[in-house]
TITIZA-586165 format. One record per residue: residue in three letters; residue number from 1; x, y, z of N, C-alpha, C in turn. Coordinates in pm, whole numbers. Layout:
% residues N
   residuo   num      n.X      n.Y      n.Z     ca.X     ca.Y     ca.Z      c.X      c.Y      c.Z
       ALA   NUM        X        Y        Z        X        Y        Z        X        Y        Z
...
END
This chain:
% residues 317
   residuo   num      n.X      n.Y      n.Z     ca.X     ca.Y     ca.Z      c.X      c.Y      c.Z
       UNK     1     2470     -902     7981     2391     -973     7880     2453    -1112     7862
       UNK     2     2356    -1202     7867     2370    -1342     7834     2451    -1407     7720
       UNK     3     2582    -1466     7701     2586    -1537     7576     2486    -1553     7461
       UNK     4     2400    -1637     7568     2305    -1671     7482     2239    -1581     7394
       UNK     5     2210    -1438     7492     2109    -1322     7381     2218    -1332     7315
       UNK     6     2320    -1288     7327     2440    -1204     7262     2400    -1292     7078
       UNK     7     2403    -1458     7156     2437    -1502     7015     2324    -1524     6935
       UNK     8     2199    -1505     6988     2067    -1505     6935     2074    -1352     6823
       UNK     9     2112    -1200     6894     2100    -1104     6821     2161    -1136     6759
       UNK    10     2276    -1178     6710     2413    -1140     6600     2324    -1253     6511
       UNK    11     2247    -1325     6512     2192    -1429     6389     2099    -1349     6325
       UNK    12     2012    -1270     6458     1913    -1175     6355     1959    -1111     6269
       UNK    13     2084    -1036     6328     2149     -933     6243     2184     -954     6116
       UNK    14     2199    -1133     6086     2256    -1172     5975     2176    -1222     5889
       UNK    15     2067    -1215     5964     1942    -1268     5873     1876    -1138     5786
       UNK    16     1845    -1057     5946     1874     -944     5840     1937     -885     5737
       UNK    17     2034     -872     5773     2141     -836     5654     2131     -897     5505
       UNK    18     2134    -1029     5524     2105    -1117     5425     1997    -1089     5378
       UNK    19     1873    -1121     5423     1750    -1034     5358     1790     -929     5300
       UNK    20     1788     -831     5376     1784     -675     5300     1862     -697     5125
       UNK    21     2007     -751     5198     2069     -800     5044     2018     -826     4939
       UNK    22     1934     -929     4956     1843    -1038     4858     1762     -918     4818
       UNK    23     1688     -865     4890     1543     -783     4835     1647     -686     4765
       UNK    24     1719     -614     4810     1842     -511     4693     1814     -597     4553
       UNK    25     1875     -661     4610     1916     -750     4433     1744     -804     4330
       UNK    26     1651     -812     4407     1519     -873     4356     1459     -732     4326
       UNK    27     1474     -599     4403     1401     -505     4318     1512     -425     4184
       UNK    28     1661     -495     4209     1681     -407     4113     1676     -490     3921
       UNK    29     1614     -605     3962     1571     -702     3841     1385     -630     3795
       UNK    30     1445     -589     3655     1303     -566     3665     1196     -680     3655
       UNK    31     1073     -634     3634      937     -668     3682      900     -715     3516
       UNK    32      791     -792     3508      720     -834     3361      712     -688     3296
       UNK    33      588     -584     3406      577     -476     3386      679     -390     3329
       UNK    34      788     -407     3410      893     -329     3349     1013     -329     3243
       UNK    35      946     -452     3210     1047     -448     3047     1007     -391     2953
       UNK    36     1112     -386     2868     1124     -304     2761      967     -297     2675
       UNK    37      926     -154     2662      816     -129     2590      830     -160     2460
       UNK    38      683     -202     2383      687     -225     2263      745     -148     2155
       UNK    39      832     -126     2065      903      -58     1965      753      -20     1891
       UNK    40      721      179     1853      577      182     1799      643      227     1647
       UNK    41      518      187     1575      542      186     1441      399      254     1358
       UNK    42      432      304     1287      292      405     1220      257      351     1077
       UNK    43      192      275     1017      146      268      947       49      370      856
       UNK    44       86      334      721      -23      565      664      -64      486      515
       UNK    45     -203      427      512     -240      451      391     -326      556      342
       UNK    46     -288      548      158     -385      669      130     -523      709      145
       UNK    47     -635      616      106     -772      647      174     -852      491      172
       UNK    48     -917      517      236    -1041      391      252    -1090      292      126
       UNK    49     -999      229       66    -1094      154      -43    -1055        6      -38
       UNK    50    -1058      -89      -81    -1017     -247      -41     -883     -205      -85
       UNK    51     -812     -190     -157     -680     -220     -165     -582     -179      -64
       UNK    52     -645      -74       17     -577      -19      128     -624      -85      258
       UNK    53     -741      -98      218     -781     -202      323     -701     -371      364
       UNK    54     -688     -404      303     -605     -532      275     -520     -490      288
       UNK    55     -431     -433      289     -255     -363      340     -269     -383      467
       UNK    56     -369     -256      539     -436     -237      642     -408     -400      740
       UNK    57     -501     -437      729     -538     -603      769     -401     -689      761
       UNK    58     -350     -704      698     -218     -766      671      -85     -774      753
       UNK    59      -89     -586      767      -38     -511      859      -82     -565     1044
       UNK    60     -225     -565     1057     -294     -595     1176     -251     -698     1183
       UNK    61     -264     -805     1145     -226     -944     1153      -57     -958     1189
       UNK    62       26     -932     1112      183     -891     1196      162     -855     1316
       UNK    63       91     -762     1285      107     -671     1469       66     -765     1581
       UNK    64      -39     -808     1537      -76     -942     1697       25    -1057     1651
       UNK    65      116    -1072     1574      201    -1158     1579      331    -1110     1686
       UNK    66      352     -987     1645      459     -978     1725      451     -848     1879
       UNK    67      494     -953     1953      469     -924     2116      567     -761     2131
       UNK    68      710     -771     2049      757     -641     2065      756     -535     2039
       UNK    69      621     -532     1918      598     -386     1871      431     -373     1849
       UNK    70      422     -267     1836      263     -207     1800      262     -104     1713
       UNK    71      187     -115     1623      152       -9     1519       67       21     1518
       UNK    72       73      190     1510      -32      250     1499     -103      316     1361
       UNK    73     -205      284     1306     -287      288     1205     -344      431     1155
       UNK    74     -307      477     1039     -366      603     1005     -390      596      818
       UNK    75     -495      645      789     -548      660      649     -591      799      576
       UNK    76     -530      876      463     -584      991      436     -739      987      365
       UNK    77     -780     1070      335     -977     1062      252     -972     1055      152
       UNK    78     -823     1081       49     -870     1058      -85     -673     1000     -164
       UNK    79     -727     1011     -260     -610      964     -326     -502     1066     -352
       UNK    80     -579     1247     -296     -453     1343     -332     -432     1417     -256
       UNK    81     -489     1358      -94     -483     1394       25     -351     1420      114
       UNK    82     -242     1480       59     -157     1545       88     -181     1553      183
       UNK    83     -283     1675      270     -252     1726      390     -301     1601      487
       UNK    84     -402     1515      460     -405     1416      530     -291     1329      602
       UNK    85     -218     1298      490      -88     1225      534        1     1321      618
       UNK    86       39     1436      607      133     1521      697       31     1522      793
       UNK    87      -43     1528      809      -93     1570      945      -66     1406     1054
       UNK    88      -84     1270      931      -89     1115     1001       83     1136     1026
       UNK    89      174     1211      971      317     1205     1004      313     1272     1144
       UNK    90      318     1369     1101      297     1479     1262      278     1392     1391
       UNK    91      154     1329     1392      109     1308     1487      197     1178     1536
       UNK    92      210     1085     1442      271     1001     1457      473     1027     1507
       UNK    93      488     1053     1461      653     1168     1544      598     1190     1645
       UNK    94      552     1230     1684      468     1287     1842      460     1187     1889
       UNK    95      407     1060     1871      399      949     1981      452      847     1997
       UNK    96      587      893     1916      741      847     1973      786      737     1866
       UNK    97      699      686     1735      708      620     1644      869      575     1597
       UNK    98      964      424     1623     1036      480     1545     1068      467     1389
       UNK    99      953      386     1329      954      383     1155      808      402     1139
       UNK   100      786      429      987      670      492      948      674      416      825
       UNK   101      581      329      751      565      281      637      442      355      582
       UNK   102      440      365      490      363      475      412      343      455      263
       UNK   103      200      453      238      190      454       63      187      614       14
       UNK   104      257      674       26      259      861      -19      174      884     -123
       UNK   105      132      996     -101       35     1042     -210       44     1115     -305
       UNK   106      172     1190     -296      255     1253     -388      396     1268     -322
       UNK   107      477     1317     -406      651     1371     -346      616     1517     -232
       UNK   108      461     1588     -240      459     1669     -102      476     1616       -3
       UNK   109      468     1500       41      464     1433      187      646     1446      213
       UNK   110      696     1430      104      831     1420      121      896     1490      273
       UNK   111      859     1589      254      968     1716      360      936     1676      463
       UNK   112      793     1647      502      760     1625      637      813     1463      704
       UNK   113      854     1392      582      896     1277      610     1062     1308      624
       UNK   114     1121     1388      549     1244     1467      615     1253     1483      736
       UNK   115     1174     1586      771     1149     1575      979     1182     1452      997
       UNK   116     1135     1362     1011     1114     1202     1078     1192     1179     1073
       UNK   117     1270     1164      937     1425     1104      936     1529     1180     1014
       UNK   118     1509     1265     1040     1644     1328     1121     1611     1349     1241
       UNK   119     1487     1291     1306     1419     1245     1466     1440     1105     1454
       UNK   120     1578     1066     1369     1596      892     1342     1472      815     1313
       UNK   121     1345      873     1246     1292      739     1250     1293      734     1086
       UNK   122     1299      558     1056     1353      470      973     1180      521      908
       UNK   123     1153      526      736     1054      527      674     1081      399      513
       UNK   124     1009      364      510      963      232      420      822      290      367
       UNK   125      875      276      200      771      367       99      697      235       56
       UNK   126      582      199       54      465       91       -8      390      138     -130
       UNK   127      360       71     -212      284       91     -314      344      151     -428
       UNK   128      402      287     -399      450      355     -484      566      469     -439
       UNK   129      646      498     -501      793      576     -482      801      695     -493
       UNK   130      869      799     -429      862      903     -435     1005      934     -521
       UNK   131      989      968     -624     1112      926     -701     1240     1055     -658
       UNK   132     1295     1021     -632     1485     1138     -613     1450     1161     -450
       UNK   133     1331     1125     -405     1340     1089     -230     1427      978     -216
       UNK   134     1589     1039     -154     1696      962      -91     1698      946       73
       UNK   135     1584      987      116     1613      915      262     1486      771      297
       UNK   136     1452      719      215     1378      604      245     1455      494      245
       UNK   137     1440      446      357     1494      297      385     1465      190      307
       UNK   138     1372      149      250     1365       74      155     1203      113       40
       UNK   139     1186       26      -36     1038       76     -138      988      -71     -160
       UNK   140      867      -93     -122      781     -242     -115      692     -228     -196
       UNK   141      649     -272     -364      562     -227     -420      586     -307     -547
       UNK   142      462     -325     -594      461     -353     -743      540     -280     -802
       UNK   143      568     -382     -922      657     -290    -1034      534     -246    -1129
       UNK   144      473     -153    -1126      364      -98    -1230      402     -121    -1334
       UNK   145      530      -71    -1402      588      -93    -1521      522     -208    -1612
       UNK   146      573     -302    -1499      578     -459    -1536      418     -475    -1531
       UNK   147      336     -444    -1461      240     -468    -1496      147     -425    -1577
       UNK   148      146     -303    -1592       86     -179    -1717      120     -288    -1829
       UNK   149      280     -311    -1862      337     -393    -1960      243     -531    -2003
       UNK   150      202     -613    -1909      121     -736    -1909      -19     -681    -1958
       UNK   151      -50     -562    -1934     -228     -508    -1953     -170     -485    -2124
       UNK   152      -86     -433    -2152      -64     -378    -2320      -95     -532    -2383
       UNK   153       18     -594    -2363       34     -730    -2426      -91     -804    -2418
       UNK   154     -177     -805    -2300     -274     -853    -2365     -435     -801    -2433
       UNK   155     -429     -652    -2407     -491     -594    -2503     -446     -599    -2683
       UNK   156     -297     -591    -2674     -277     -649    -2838     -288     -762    -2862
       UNK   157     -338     -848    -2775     -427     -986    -2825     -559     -977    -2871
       UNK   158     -631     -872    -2863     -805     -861    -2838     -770     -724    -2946
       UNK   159     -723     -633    -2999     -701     -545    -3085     -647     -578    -3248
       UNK   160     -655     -468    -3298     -620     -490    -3444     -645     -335    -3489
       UNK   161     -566     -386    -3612     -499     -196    -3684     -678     -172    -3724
       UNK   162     -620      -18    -3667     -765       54    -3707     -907       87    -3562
       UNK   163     -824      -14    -3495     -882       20    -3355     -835      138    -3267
       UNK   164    -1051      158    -3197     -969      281    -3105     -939      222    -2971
       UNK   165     -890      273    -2866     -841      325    -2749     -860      393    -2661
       UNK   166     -934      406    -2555     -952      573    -2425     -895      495    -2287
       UNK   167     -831      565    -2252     -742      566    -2105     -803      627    -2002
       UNK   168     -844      540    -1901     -904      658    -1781     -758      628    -1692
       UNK   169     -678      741    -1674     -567      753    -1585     -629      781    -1418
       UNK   170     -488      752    -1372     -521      748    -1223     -507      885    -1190
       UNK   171     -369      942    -1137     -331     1064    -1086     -214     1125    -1173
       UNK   172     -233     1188    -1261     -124     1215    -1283      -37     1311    -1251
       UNK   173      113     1245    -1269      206     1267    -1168      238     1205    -1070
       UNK   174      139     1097    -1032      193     1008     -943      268      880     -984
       UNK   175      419      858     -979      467      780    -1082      394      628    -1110
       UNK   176      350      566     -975      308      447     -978      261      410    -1114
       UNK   177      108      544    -1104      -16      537    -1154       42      554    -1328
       UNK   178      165      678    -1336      175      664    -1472      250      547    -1564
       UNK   179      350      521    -1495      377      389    -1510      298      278    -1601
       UNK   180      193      256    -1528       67      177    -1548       53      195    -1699
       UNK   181       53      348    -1726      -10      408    -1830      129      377    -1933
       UNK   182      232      428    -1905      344      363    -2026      392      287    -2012
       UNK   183      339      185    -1942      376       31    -1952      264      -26    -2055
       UNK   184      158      -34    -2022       36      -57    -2141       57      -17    -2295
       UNK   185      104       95    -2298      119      164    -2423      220       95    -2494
       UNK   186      346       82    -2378      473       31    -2437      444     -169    -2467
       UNK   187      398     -228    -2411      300     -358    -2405      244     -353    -2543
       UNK   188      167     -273    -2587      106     -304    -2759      198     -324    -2843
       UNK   189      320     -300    -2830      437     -317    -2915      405     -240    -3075
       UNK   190      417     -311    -3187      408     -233    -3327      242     -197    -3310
       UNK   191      147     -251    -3242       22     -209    -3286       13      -59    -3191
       UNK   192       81      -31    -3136       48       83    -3068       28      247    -3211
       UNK   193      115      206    -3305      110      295    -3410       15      285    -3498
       UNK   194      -48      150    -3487     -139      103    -3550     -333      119    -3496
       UNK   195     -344      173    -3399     -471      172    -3326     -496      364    -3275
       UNK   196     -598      390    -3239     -550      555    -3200     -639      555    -3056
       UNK   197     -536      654    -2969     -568      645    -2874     -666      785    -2885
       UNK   198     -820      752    -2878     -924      848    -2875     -895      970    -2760
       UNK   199     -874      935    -2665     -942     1017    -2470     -849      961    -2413
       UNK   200     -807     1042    -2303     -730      981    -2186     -722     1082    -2081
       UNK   201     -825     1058    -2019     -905     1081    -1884     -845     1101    -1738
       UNK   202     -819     1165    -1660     -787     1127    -1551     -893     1102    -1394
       UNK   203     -888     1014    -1335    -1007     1001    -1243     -997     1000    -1117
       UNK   204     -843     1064    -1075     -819     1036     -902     -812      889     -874
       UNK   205     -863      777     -942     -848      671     -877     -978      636     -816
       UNK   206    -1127      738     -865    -1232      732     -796    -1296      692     -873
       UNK   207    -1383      576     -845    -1541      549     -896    -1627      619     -978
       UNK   208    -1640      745     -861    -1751      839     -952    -1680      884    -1083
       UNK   209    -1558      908    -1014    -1455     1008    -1148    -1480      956    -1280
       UNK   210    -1410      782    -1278    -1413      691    -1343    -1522      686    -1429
       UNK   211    -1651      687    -1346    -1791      670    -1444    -1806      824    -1518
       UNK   212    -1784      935    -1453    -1822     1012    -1522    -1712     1071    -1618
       UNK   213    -1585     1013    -1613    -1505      988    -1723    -1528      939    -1877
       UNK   214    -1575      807    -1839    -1653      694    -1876    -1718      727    -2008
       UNK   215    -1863      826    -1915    -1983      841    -2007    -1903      951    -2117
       UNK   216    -1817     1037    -2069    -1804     1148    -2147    -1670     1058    -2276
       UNK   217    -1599      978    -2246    -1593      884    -2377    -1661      810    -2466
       UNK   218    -1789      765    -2388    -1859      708    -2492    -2003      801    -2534
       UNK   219    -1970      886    -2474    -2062     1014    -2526    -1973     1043    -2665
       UNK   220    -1837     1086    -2690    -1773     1157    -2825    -1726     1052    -2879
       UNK   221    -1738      917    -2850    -1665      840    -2938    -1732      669    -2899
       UNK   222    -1880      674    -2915    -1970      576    -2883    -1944      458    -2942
       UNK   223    -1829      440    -3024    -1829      330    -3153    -1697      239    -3071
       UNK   224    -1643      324    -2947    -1474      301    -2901    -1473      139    -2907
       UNK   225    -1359       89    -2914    -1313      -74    -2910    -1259     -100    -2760
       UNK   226    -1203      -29    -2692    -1124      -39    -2612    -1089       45    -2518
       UNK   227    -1105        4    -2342    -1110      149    -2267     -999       37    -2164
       UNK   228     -865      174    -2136     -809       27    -1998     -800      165    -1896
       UNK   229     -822      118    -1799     -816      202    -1629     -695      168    -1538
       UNK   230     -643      306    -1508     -517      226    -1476     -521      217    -1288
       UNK   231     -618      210    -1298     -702      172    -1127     -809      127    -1144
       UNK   232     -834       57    -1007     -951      -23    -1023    -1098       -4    -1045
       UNK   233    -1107      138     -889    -1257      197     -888    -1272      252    -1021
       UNK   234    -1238      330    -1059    -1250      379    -1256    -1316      273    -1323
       UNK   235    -1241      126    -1331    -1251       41    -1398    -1481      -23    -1329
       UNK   236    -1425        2    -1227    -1576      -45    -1211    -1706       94    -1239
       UNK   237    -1618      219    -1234    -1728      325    -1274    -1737      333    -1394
       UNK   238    -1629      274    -1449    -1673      217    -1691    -1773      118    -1665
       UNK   239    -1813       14    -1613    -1876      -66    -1662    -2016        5    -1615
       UNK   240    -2043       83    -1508    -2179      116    -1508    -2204      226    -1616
       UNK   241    -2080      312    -1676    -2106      388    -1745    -2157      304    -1889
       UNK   242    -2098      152    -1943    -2148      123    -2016    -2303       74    -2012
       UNK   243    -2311       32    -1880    -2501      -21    -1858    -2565      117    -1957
       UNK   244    -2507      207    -1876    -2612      337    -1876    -2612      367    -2023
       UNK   245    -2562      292    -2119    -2489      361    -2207    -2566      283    -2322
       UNK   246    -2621      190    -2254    -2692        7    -2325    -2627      -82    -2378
       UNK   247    -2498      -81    -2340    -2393     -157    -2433    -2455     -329    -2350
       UNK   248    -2351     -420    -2423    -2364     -548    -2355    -2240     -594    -2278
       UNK   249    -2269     -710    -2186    -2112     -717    -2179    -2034     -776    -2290
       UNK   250    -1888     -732    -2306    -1823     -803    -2466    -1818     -671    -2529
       UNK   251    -1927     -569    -2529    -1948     -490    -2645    -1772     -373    -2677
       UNK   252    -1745     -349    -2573    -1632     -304    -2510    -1503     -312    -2447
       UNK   253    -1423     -407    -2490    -1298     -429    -2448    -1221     -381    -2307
       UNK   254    -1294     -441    -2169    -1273     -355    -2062    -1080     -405    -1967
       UNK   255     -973     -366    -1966     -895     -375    -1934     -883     -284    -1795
       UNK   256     -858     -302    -1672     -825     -303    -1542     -727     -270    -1459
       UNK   257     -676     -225    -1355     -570     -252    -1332     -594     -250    -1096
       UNK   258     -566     -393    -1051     -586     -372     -916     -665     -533     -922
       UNK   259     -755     -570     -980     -810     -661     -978     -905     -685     -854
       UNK   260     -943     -605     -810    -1047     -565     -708    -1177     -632     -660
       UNK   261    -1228     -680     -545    -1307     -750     -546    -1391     -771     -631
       UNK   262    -1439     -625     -654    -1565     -589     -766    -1537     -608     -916
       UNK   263    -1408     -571     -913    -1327     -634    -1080    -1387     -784    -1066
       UNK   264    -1322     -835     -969    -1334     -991    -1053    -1464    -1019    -1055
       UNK   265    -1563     -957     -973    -1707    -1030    -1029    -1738     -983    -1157
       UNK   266    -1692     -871    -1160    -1740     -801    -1314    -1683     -882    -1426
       UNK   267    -1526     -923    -1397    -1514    -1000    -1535    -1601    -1140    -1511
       UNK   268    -1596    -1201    -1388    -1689    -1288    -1445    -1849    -1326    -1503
       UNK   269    -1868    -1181    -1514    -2020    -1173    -1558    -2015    -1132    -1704
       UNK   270    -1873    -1070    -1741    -1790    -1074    -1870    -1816     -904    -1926
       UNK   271    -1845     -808    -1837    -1832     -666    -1823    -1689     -602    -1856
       UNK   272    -1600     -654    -1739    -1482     -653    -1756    -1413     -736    -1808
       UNK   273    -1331     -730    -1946    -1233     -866    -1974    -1107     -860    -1889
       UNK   274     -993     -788    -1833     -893     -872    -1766     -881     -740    -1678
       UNK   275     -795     -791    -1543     -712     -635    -1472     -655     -748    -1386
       UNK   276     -545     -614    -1425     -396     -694    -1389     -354     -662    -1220
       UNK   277     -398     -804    -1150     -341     -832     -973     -228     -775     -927
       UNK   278     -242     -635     -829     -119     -647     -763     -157     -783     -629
       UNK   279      -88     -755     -519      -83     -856     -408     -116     -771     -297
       UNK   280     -212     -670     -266     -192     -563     -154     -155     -640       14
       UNK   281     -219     -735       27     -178     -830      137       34     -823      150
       UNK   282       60     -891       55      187     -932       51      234     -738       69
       UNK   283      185     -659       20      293     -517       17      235     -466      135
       UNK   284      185     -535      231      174     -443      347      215     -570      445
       UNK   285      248     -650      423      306     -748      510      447     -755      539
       UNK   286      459     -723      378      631     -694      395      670     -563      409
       UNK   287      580     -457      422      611     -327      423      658     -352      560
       UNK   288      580     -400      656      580     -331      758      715     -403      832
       UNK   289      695     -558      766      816     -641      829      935     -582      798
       UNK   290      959     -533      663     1052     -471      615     1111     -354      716
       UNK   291     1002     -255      778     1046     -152      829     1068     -207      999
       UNK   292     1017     -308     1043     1063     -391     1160     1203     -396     1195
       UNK   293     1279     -515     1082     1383     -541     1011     1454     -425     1020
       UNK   294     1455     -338      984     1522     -198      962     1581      -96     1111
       UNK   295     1485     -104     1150     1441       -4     1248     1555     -131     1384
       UNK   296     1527     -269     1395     1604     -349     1432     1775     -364     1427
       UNK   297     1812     -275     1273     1941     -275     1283     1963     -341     1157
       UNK   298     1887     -438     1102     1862     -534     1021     1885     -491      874
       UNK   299     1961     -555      791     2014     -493      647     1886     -548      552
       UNK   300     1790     -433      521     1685     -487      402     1753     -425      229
       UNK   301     1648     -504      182     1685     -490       57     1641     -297       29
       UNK   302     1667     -250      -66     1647     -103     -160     1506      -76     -160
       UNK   303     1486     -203     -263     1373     -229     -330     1346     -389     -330
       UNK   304     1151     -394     -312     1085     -531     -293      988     -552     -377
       UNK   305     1007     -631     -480      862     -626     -618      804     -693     -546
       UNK   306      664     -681     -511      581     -775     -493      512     -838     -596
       UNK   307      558     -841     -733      484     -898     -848      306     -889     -877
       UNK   308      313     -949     -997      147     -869    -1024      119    -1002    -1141
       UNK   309      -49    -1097    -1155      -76    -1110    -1248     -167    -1106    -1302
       UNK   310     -205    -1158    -1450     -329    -1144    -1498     -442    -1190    -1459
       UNK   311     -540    -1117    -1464     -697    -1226    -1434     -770    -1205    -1507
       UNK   312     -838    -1306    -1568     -911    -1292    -1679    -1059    -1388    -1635
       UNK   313    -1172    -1419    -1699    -1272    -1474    -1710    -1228    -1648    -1660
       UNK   314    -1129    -1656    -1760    -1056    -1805    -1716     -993    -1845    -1595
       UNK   315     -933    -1714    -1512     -923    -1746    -1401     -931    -1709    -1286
       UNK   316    -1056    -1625    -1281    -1104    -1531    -1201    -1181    -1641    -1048
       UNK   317    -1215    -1748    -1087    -1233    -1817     -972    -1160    -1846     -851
END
């Protein structure tokens, strides 16, 4: 054999070699494809109504913000839909979730959110707290307190001794909702001894409940001064209960709590006088960032007020 082949093969050989090398090293870099999958995240509100809706949306909007994670979306049917939510946990653990932000519907969801936590995934409570539940990573929510408190104070602006009072409650037992209710009470300050509280209703937090709450207060006590809802749909099933009822708007002292699309048209037609704004946007924006943050390694706060204020006729625009 020729020099020449001799020295022609030994270049292939090295070209080869060299190649093969290179391609080693280029497949063991991964691919666009093969980087790291999006971190999934479960989002769980309680049922279908704008305030959950707007969490909802808020939530969506993060998510197409950020390229490294995806959340997946789940809602129970009512406001005491327990098994709804364990079943949105379940499933969600199953498809590898590793935080879960959640508005709970009672302290039953608790245990099953136990599971999760000890399958490491990080949970962030929205809206409302499951109170002596010690494994939540943090709680994103109005302070009801504080706001129930703002609905009292300014119902003892519009009251006076000798006035009545009926409460359509939300859930009770659900702390948020009662809250609401002894924050208002505690808000009237000395007139609270001074006025009597007629009825105090509970309505799930539903419309219909609400109205047919409603009628059956101003059915036994048609003369009432003053009705406050410590949710919103209620608050809009009083005012049809007063149509039905022939009152005017004014005739009835209507106090709120959610400030709801339908709230604010109502006060401005002057049906409803005030209900006190949470921010549902802001508590599902930071819910979820919050549980991002977390799940990241990231030191969040305990607890996140998202604050709450009044709306009235004056500034319902």
């Amino acid at each position: 054999m020729s020099k020449t082949r001799v020295a022609a093969m030994l270049t292939l050989l090295v070209a080869v070699t060299a190649f093969a090398a290179w391609a080693g090293g280029a497949a063991a870099k991964p691919s666009a494809s093969e980087k790291a999958a999006p971190i999934k995240f479960g989002f769980v509100t309680k049922f279908p109504v704008d305030f959950f809706f707007t969490l909802q949306n808020a939530a969506k909007k993060w998510d197409k913000a950020h390229k490294d994670a995806v959340v997946l979306f789940a809602q129970g049917k009512s406001a005491t839909d327990d098994a709804g939510e364990i079943a949105a946990i379940q499933d969600l653990v199953a498809k590898g979730v590793k935080g879960i932000a959640i508005t709970p519907t009672s302290p039953a969801v608790s245990k099953e959110l136990d599971k999760a936590v000890k399958k490491g995934v990080k949970v962030v409570l929205m809206d409302n707290d499951i109170p002596g539940w010690k494994n939540k990573t943090s709680l994103v929510a109005t302070n009801n307190l504080k706001g129930g408190t703002l609905a009292g104070k300014f119902l003892a602006t519009k009251l006076k001794a000798g006035d009545t009072l009926a409460i359509l409650e939300g859930v009770p037992g659900v702390p948020a909702l009662d809250a609401r209710v002894t924050g208002m009470l505690a808000g009237l300050g000395a007139l609270k001894d001074q006025i009597k509280v007629v009825s105090k209703l509970e309505t799930d937090c539903a419309q219909d409940k609400g109205l047919t709450a409603a009628q059956d207060i101003l059915t036994s006590n048609s003369g009432v001064t003053a009705i406050y809802a410590a949710c919103g749909p209620p608050a809009v099933g009083a005012v049809q209960a007063l149509k039905n009822a022939g009152k005017n708007p004014g005739d009835v002292i209507l106090v709120g709590f959610d400030a709801l699309p339908d709230e604010v048209a109502l006060i401005k037609q002057g049906w409803e006088t005030a209900s006190v704004a949470q921010f549902p946007a802001k508590i599902g924006l930071l819910g979820i960032d919050t549980l991002y943050k977390a799940v990241k390694g990231k030191k969040v706060p305990k607890a996140v007020d998202t604050g709450t204020a009044l709306v009235t006729k004056a500034n319902a625009k």
